[in-house]
PAKETI-974126 format. One record per residue: residue in one letter; x, y, z of N, C-alpha, C in turn. Coordinates in steps of 0.001 Angstrom, whole numbers, padded with zeros to 6 digits, always signed. Example, Ala and Ser with C-alpha at 12.3 -4.5 7.8 and 13.67 -1.06 7.14 Angstrom:
<atoms>
A+013190-005690+007800+012300-004500+007800+013200-003300+007800/S+012850-002250+007080+013670-001060+007140+012900+000030+007870/
</atoms>
This chain:
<atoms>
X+041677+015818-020754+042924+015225-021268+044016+015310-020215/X+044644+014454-020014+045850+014384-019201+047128+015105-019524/X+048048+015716-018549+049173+016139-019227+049725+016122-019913/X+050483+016723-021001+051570+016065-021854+052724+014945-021491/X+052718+014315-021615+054100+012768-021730+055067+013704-022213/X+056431+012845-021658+057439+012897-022489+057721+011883-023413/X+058820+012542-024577+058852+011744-025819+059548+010531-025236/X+058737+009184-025998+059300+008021-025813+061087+007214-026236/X+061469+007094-025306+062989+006725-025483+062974+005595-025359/X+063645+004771-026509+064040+003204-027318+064925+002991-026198/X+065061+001815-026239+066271+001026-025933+067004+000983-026895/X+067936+001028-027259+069136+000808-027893+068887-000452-028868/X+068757-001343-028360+068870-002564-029351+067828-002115-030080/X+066393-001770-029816+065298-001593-030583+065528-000726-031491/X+066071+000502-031404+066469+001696-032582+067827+000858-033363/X+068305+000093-032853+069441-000399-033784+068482-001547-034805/X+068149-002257-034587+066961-003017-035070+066492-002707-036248/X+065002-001441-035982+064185-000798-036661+064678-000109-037616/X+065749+000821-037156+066526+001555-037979+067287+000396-039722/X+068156-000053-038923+068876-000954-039806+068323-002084-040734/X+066498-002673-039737+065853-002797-040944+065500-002122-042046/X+065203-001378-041892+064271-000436-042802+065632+000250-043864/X+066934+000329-043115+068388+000996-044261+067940-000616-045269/X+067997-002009-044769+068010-002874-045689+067057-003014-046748/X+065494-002795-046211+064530-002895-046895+065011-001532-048197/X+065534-000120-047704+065662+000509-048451+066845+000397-049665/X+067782-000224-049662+068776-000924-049977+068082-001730-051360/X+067489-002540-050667+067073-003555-051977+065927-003277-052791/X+065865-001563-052304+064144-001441-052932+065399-001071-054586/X+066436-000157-053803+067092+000427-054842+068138-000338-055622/X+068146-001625-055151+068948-002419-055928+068191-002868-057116/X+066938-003313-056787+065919-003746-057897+065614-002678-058919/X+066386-000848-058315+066188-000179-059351+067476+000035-060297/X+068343-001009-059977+069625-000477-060599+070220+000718-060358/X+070070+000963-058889+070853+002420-058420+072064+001957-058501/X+073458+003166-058260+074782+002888-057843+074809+002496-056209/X+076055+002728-055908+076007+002739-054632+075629+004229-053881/X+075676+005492-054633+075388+006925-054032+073895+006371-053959/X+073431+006139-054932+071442+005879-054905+071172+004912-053570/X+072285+004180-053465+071689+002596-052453+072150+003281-051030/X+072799+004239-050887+072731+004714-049613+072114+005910-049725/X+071187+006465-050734+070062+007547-050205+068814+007114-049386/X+068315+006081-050781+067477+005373-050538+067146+004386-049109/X+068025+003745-048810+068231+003257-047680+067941+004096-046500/X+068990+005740-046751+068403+006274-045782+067278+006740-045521/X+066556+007538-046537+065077+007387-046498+064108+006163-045850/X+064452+005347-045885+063964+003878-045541+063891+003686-043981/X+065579+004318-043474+065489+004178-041965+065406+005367-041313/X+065485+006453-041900+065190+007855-041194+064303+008713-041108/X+063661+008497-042894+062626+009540-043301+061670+010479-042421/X+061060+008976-042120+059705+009561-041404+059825+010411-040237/X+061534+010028-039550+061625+010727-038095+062416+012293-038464/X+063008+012207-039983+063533+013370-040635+061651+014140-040822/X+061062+014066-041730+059856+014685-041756+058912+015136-040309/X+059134+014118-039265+058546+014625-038136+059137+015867-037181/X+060260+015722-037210+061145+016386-036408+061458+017855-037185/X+061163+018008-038436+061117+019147-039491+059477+020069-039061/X+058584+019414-039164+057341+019391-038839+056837+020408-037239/X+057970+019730-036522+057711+019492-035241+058526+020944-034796/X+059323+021672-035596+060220+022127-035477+061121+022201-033595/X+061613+021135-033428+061539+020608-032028+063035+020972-031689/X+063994+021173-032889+065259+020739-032830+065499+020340-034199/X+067087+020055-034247+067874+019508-034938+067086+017885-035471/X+066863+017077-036336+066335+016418-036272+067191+015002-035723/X+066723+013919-035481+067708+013364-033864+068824+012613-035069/X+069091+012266-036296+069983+011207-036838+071110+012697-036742/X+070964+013908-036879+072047+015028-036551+072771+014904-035196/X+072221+014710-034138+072573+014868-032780+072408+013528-032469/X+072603+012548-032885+073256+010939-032510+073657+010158-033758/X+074924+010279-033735+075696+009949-034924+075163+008015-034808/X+075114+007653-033851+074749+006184-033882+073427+006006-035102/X+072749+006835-035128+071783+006076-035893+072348+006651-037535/X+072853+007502-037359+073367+007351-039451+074363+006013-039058/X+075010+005682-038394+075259+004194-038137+074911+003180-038365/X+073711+003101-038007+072601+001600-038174+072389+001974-039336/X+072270+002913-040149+071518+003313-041658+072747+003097-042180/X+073564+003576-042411+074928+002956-043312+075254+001285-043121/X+075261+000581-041902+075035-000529-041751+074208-001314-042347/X+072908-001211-042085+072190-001570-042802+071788-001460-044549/X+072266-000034-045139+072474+000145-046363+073769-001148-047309/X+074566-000632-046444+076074-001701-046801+075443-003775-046603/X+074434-003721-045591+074057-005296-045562+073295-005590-047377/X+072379-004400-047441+071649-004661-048328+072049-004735-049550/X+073687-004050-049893+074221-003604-051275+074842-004670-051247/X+075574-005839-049880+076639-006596-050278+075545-008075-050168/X+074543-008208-049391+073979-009675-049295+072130-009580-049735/X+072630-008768-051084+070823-008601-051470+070557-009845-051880/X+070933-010939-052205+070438-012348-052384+069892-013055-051351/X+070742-012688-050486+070246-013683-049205+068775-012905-048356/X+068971-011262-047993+067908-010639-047598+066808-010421-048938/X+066620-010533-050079+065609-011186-050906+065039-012532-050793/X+065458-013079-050413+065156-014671-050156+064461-014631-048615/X+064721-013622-047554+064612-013628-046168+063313-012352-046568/X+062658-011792-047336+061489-011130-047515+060526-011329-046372/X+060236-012829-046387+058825-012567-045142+059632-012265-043753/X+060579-012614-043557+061132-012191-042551+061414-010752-041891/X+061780-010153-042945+061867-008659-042878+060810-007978-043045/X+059106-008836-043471+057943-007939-043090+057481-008575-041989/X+058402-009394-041668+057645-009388-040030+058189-008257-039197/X+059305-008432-039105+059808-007772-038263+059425-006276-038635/X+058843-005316-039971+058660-004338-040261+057442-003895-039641/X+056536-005311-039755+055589-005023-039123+054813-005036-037836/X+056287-005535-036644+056402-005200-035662+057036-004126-035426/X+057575-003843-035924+057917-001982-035486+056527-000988-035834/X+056302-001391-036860+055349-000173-037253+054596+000675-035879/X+054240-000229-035226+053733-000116-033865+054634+000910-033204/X+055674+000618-032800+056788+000853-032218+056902+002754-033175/X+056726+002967-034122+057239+004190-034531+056007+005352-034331/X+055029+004738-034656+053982+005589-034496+053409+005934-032922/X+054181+004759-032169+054109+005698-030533+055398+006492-030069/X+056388+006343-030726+057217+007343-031134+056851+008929-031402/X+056193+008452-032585+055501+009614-033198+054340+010591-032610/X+053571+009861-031658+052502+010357-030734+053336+010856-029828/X+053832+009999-028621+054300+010433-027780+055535+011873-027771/X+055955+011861-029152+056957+013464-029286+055960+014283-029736/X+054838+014063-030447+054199+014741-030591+052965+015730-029577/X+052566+014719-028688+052435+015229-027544+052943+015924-026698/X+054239+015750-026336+055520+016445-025921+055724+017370-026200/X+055480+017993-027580+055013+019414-028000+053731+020270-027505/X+053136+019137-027020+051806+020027-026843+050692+020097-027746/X+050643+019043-028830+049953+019322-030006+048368+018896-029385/X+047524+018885-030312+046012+018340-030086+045749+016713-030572/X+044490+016369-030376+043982+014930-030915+044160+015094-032129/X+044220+015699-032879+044481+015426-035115+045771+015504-035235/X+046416+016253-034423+047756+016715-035081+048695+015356-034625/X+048276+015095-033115+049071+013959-032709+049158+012798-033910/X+047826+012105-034601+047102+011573-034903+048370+011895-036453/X+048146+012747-036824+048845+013475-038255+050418+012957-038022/X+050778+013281-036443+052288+013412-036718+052973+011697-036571/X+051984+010665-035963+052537+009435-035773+052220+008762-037016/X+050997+009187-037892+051515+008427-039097+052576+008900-040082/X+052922+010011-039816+053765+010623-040980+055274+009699-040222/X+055223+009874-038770+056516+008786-038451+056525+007422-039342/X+055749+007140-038610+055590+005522-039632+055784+005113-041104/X+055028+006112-041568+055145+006071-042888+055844+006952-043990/X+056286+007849-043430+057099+008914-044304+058428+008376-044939/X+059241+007482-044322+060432+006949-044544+059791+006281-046258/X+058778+005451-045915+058159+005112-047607+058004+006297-048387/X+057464+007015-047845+057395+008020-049041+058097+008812-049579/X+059060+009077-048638+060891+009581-049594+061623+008223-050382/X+061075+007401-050011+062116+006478-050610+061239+006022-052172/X+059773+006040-052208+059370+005728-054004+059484+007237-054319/X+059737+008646-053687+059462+009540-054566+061681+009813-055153/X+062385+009620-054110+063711+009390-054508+063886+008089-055921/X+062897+007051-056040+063036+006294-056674+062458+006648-058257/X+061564+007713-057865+060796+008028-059119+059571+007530-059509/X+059294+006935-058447+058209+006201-058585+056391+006669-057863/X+055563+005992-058218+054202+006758-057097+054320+006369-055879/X+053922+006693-055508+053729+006910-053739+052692+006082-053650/X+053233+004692-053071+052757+003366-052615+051742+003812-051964/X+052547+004296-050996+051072+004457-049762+050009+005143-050417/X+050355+005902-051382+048726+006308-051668+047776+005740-052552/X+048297+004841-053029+047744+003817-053551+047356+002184-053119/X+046153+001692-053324+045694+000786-053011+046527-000624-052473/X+046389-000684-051508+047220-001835-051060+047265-002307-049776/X+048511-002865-049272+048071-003930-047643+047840-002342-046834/X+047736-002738-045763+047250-001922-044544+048456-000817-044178/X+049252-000152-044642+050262+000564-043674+049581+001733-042987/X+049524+002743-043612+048994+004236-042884+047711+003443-042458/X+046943+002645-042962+045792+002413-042027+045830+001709-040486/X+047055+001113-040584+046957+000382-039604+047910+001566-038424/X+048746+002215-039396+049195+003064-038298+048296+004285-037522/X+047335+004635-038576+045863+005342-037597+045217+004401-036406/X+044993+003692-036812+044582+002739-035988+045492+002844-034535/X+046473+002361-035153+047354+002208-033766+047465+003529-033029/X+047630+004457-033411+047532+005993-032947+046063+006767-032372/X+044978+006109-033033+043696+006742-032317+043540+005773-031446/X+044103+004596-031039+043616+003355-030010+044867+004236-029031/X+045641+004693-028985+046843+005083-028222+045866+006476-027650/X+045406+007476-028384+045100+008538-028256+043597+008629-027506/X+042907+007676-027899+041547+007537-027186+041752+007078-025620/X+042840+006276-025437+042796+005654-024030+043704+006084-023135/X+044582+007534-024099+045732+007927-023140+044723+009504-022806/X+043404+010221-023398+042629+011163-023737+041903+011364-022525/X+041140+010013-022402+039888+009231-021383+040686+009292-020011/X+041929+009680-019428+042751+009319-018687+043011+007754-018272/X+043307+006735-019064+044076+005546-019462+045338+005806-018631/X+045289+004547-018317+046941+004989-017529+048364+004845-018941/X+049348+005209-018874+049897+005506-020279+050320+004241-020388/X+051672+003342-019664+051296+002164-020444+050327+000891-021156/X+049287+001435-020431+047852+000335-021509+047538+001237-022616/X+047620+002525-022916+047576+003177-024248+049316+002712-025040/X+050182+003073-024673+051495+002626-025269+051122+000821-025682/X+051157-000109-024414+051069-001082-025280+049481-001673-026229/X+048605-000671-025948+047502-000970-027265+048037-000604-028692/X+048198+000383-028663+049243+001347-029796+049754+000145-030542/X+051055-000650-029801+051982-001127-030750+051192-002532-031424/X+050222-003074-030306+049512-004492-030387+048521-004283-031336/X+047734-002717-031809+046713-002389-033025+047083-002041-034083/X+048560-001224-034544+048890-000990-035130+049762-002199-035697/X+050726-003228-035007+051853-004017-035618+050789-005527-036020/X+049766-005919-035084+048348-006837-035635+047572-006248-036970/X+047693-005194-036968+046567-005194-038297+047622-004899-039304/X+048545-004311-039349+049860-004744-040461+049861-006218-040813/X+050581-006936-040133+050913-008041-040000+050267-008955-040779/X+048411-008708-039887+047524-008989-040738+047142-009221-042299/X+047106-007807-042566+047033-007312-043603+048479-007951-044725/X+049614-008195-044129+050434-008715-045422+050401-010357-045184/X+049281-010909-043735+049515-012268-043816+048215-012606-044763/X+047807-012361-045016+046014-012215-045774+045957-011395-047128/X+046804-010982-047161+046840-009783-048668+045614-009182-048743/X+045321-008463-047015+044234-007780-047274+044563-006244-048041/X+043935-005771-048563+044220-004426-048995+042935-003357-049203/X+043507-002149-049137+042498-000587-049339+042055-000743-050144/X+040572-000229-050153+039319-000394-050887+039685+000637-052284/X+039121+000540-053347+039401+001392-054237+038250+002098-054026/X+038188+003601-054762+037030+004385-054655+035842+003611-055070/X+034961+004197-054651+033337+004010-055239+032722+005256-056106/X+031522+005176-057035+031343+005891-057612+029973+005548-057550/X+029049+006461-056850+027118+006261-056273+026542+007318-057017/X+027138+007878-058106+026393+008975-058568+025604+008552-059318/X+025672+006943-060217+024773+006307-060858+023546+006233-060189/X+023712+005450-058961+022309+005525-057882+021629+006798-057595/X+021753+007604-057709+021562+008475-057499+020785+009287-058929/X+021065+009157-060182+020996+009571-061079+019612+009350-061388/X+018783+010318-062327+017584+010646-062356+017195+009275-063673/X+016469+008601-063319+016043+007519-064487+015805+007621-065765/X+016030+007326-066710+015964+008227-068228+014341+007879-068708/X+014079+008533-069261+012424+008757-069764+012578+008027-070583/X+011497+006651-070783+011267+006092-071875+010545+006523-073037/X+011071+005664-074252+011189+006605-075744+009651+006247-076075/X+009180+006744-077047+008057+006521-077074+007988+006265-079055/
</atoms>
């Protein structure tokens, strides 16, 4: 395995972006729940912070980064305030905002590897800590809502596609890959099979149950 990386640093426009999508997406999850405005800016924030609040808790690395850069509770109040004052128009703009969601996805979970590496962690944990980036922001925001936890239930591709994007990052940065062809596989496996997945309404398999096959044949009656 190759050295540890340092953690990956956004450009500016891109964290203003990602962030402020995801305050909107969170915004209108909670408008559709009839929150106030205290609910439409929790929720929201969950939406644009969560996952990097849960990683950075995890990671115990520091302060977690929306503490020590006031800009991004910025883009999350921004984006909360787009979603509480123009939820008609960003309801109507839906596929738009899973595109663009599902071009980041990419984008967070090499986030999530690359700080995670930066710690020093191993192949599972890395693996553990870039989907919890990706996807954790969902999962504070249906359990703030009261609701089940989407992701763990049957549906388009998210945590799958963000493994994906994270063991294609981790296998070719492992093998000694030079790091940007693991960085840009990452965002191109992970933000393609999203994408995918909500352009196709592909979705997670429900369990199976083989214990029938398996089961001893019943003796005929006589």
């Amino acid at each position: 395995m190759p050295d540890t990386v340092q953690s990956l640093a956004l450009p500016s426009s891109i964290d203003a972006l990602a962030i402020t999508v995801g305050a909107i997406s969170g915004a209108l999850h909670a408008r559709r729940r009839h929150m106030d405005v205290m609910g439409i800016l929790v929720v929201a924030f969950c939406g644009a912070l969560g996952g990097g609040v849960i990683r950075d808790i995890l990671l115990v690395s520091g302060p977690p980064v929306f503490l020590t850069s006031s800009t991004f509770l910025l883009y999350a109040i921004v984006g909360a305030g787009f979603g509480w004052a123009f939820s008609r128009f960003f309801t109507k703009a839906t596929i738009l905002l899973e595109v663009i969601d599902g071009l980041f996805i990419g984008v967070w979970v090499l986030v999530g590897a690359t700080k995670a590496l930066g710690n020093g962690l191993g192949f599972g944990s890395v693996l553990l800590v870039a989907v919890i980036t990706a996807t954790g922001g969902g999962v504070l925001r249906d359990i703030f809502c009261g609701e089940q936890v989407s992701l763990l239930l049957p549906g388009q591709w998210l945590a799958f596609a963000a493994l994906m994007g994270a063991l294609t990052f981790m296998i070719v940065f492992w093998f000694g890959g030079e790091l940007f062809i693991a960085e840009l596989l990452c965002i191109v496996v992970a933000s393609t099979l999203r994408m995918v997945s909500t352009a196709f309404d592909l979705r997670t398999p429900m369990p199976m149950d083989l214990s029938r096959r398996f089961r001893a044949p019943a003796e005929p009656s006589h």
